[in-house]
C-alpha positions as CSV (number, residue, x, y, z in Angstrom):
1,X,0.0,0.0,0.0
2,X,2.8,2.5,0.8
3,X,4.2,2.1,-2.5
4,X,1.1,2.7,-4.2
5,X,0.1,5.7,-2.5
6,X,3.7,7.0,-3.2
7,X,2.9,6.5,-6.8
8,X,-0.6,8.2,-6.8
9,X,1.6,11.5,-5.3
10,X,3.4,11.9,-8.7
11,X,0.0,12.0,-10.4
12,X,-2.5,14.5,-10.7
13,X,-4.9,12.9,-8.5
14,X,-2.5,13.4,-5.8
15,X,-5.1,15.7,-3.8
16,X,-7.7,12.9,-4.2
17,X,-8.7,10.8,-1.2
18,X,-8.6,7.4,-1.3
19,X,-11.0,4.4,-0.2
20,X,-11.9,1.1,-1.1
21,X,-13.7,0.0,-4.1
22,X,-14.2,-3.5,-4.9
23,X,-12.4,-6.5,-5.3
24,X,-12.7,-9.8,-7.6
25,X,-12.3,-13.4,-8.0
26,X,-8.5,-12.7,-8.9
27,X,-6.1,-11.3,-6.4
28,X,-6.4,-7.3,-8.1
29,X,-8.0,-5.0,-5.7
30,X,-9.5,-1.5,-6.7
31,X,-9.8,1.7,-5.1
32,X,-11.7,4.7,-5.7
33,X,-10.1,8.4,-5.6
34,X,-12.4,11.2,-4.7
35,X,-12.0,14.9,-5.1
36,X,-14.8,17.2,-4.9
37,X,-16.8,15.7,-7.9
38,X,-14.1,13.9,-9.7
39,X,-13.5,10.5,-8.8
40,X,-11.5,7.9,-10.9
41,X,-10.5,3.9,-10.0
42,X,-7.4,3.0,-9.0
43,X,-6.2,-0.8,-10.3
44,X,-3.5,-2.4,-7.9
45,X,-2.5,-5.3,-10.0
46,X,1.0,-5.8,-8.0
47,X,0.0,-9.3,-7.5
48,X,-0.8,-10.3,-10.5
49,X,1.7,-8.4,-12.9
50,X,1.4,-10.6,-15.1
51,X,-2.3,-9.5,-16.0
52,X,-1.1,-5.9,-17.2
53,X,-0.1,-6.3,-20.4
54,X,-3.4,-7.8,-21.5
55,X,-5.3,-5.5,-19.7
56,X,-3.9,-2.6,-21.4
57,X,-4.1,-4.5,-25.2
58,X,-7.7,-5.3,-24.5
59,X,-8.5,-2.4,-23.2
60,X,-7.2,-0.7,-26.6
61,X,-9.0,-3.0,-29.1
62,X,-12.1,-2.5,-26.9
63,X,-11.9,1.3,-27.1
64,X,-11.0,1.1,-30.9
65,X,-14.0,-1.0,-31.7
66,X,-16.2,1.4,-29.8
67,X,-17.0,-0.2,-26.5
68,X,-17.6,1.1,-23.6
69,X,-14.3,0.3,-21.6
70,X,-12.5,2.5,-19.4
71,X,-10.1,4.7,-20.2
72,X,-6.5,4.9,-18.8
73,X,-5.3,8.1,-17.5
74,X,-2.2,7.0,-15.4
75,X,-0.6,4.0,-15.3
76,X,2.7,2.3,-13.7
77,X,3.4,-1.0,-15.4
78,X,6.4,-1.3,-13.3
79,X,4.4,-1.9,-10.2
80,X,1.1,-3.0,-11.6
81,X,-0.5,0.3,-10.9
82,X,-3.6,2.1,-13.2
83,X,-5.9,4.8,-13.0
84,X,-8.5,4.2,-14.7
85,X,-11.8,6.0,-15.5
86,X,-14.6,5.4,-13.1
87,X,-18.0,4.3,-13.9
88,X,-19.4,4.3,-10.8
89,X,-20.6,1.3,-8.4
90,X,-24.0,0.4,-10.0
91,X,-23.3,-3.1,-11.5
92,X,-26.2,-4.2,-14.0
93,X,-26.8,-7.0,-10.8
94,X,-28.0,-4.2,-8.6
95,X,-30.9,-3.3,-10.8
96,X,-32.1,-6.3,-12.8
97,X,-35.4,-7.2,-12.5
98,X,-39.0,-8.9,-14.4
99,X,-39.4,-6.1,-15.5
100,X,-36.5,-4.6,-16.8
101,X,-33.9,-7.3,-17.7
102,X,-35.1,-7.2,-21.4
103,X,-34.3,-3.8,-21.8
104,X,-31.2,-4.4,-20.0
105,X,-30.2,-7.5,-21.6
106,X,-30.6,-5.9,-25.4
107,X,-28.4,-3.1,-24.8
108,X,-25.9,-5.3,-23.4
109,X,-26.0,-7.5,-26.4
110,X,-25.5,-4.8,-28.3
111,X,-22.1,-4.4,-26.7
112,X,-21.0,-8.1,-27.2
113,X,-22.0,-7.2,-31.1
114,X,-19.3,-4.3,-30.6
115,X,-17.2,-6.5,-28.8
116,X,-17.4,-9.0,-31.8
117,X,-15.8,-6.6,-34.1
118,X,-12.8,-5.9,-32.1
119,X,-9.6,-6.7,-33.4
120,X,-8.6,-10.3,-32.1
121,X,-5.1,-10.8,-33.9
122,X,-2.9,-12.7,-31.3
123,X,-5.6,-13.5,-28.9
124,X,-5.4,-16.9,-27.7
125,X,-7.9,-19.1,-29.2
126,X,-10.8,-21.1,-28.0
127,X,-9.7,-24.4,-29.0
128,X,-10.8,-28.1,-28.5
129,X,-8.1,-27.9,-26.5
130,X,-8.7,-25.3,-24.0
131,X,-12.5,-26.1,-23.9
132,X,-11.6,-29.0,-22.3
133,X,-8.9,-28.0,-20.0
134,X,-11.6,-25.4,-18.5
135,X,-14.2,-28.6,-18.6
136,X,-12.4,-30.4,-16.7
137,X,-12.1,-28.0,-13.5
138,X,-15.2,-29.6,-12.5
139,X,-14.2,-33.3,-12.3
140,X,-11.0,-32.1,-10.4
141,X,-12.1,-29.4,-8.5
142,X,-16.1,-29.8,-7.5
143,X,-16.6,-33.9,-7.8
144,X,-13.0,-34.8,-6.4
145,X,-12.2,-32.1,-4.0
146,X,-15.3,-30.2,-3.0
147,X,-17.7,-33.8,-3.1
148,X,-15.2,-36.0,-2.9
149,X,-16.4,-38.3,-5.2
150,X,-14.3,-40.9,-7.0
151,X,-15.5,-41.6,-10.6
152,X,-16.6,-45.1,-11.4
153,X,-15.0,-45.9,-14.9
154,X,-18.4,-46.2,-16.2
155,X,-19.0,-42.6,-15.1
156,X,-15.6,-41.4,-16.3
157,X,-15.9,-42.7,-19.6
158,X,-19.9,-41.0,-19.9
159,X,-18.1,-37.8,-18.7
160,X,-15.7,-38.5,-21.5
161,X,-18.0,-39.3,-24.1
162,X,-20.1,-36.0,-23.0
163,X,-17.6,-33.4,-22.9
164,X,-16.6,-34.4,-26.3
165,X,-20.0,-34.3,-27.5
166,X,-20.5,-30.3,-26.3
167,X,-17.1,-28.8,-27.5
168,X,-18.1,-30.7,-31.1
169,X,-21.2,-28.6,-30.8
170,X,-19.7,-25.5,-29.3
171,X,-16.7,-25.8,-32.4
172,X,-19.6,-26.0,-34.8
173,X,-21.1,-22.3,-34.7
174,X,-18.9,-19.3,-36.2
175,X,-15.7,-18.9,-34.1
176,X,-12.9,-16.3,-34.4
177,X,-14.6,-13.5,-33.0
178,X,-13.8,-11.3,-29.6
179,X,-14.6,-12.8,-26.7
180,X,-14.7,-11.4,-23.3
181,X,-15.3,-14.9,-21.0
182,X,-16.9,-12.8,-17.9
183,X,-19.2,-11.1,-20.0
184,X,-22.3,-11.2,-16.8
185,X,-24.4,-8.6,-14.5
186,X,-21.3,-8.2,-12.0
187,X,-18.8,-7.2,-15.0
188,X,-21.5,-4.8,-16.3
189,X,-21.8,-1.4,-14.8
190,X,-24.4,1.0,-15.4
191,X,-22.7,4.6,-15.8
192,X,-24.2,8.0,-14.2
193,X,-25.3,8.5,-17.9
194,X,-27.0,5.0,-18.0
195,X,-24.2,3.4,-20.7
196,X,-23.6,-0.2,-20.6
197,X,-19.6,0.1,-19.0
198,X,-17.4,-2.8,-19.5
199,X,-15.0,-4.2,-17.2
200,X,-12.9,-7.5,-16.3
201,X,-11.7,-8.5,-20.1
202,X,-8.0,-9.1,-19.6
203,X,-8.8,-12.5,-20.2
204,X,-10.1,-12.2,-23.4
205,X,-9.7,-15.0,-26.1
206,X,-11.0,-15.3,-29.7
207,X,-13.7,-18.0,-30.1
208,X,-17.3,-18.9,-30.1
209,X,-20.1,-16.5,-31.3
210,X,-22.7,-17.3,-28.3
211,X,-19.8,-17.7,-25.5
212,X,-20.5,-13.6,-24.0
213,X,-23.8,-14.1,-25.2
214,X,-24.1,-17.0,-22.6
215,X,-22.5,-15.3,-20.3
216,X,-24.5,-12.6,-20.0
217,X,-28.5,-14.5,-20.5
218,X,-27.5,-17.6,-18.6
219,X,-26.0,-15.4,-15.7
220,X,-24.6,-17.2,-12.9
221,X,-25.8,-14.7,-9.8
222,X,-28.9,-14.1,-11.2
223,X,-31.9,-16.3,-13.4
224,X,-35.0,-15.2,-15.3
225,X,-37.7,-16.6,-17.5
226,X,-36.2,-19.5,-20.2
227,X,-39.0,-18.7,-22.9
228,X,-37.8,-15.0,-22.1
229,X,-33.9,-15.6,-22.6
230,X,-34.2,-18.0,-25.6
231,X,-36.3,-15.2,-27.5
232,X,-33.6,-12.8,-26.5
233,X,-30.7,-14.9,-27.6
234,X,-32.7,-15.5,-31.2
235,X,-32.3,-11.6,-30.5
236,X,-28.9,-11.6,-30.9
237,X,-28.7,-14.3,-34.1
238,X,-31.0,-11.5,-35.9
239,X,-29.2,-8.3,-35.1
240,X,-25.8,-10.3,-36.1
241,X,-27.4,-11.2,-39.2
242,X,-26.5,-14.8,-39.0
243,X,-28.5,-17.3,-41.3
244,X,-29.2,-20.3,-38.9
245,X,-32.9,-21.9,-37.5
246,X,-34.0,-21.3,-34.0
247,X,-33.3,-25.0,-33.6
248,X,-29.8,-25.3,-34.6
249,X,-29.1,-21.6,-32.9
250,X,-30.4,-22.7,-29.7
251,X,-28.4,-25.5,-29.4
252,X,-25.3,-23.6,-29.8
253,X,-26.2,-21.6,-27.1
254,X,-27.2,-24.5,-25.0
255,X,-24.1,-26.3,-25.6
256,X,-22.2,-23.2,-25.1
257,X,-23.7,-22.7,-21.8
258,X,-22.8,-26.3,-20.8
259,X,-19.6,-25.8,-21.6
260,X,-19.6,-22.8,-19.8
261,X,-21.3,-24.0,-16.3
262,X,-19.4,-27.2,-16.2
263,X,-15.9,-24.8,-15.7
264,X,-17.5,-22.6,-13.3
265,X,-18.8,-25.4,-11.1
266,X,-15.1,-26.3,-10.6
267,X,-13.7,-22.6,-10.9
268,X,-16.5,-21.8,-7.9
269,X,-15.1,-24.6,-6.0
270,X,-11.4,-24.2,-6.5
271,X,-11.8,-20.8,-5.6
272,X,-13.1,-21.8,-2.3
273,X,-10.9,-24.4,-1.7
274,X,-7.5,-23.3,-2.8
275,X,-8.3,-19.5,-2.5
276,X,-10.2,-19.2,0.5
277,X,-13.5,-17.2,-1.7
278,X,-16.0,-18.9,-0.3
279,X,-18.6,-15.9,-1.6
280,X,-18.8,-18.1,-4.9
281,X,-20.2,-21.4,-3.3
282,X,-23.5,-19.8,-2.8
283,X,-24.3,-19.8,-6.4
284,X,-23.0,-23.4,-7.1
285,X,-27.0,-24.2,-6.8
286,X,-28.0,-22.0,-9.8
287,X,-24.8,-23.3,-11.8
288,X,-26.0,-26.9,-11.2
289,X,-29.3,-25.7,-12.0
290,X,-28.8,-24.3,-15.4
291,X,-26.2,-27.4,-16.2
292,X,-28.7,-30.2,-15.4
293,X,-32.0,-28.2,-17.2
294,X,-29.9,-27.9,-20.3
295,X,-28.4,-31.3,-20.0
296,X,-31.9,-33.0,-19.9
297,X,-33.2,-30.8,-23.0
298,X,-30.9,-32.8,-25.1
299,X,-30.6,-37.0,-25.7
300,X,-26.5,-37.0,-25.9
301,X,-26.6,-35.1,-22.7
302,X,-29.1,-36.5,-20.6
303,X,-26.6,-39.4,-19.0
304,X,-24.7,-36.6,-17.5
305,X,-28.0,-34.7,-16.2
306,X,-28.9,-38.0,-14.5
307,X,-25.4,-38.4,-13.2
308,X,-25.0,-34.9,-11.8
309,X,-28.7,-34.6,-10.4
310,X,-27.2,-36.6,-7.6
311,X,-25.6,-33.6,-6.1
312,X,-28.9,-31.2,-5.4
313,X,-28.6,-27.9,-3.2
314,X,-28.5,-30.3,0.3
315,X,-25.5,-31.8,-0.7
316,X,-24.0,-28.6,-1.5
């Protein structure tokens, strides 16, 4: 802390008072600087370094494509230090609702459609390879280590057979486009001037075309009507003019969401386990939820539905 504050003195916000902001699933922690009415958000990466240098490429190719990310007014790369422009501390989460999460929902997917025409050259890419890697966070981290459950080789070989199955679905749809990977109502903020503000991307990889779009409609804090989000991810497939059935669209976004829920089950656990979050295991239930619903809607799925329906909300 002493070393940051003696950088904040040899910037211009060195009048600015400073409290605590928020912190996140990684080990960055941000802070807010306040003078009169200006306030901006300080990023301590100094524990992560290593998260920088995407950061500030992102953070470029977002701003050049026209997105709403923050800009950077100081930084220290040095010591993993950024001032960065504040949107405030309204995250979409605080306000969703019945009534509103449409209206919400379709301005934010008009900012994945931004997002998608950001400039992905040297992004890593969403591979067979590293779909599977993340898939497979949940037989180490929330059956072995959180449930302690030892897989029988029948049930190994159906996890096999079904993880295969989804990334041969998810690798079907359009790939190669921007994606953010945390794209949900706690990495959304709503500005003073009610713009979609977006935040947490330093991760971001080229892949799938429903991956943010699943992220965002199949939101892991928060749930709403199914008839509701499928009519607002066919939403999306019309405004990116893409020339696919409800049918075969849906299932990309199903699939996608599998893949999606089976990491965070094990990303929720480990971070409880190895990281001492234990915040996350709270919305294991809903993560189940959505993996086991979608699971069941489809016949190559529906052995690992029946497997994981074992492990309702009392077991958790």
């Amino acid at each position: 802390m002493d070393k940051l504050l003696s950088w904040i003195r040899t910037t211009p916000y060195k009048h600015h008072t400073l409290t605590v902001a928020s912190a996140d699933a990684s080990f960055r922690k941000y802070y807010r600087l306040t003078h009169q009415e200006q306030t901006v958000i300080v990023m301590d990466s100094s524990l992560e370094l290593d998260s920088l240098t995407p950061f500030l490429d992102v953070t470029t190719r977002l701003l050049n494509a026209g997105v709403k990310a923050p800009h950077i007014l100081e930084q220290n790369t040095k010591d993993g230090f950024l001032i960065l422009e504040d949107f405030g501390n309204v995250q979409l989460l605080d306000v969703l609702n019945t009534t509103n999460f449409k209206m919400n929902y379709k301005k934010s997917i008009h900012e994945i459609l931004k997002m998608q025409n950001a400039n992905t050259d040297n992004l890593p890419l969403y591979d067979k390879e590293f779909l599977h890697f993340e898939m497979n966070l949940m037989q180490e981290w929330f059956l072995e280590k959180k449930l302690n459950i030892v897989l029988s080789s029948q049930e190994s070989m159906v996890l096999s057979k079904t993880l295969n199955i989804i990334s041969a679905v998810v690798l079907q749809q359009p790939q190669d486009v921007f994606v953010h990977r945390d794209f949900h109502s706690r990495n959304i903020m709503l500005t003073p001037k009610s713009e979609i503000g977006v935040i947490d991307y330093q991760d971001a990889m080229c892949g799938a075309i429903t991956y943010d779009l699943v992220s965002l409609l199949k939101d892991c804090y928060i749930a709403f009507d199914r008839v509701e989000i499928e009519s607002l991810a066919l939403y999306f497939r019309d405004k990116k003019g893409l020339d696919v059935s409800d049918k075969v669209f849906l299932k990309w976004f199903d699939f996608m969401g599998l893949q999606r829920h089976i990491k965070v089950l094990g990303i929720f656990s480990r971070l409880s386990i190895r990281d001492a979050k234990n915040g996350y295991l709270k919305d294991i239930p809903l993560v189940l939820k959505y993996t086991i619903e979608t699971a069941l809607r489809y016949e190559e799925t529906k052995e690992l539905a029946l497997f994981l329906q074992q492990f309702n909300k009392n077991t958790l």
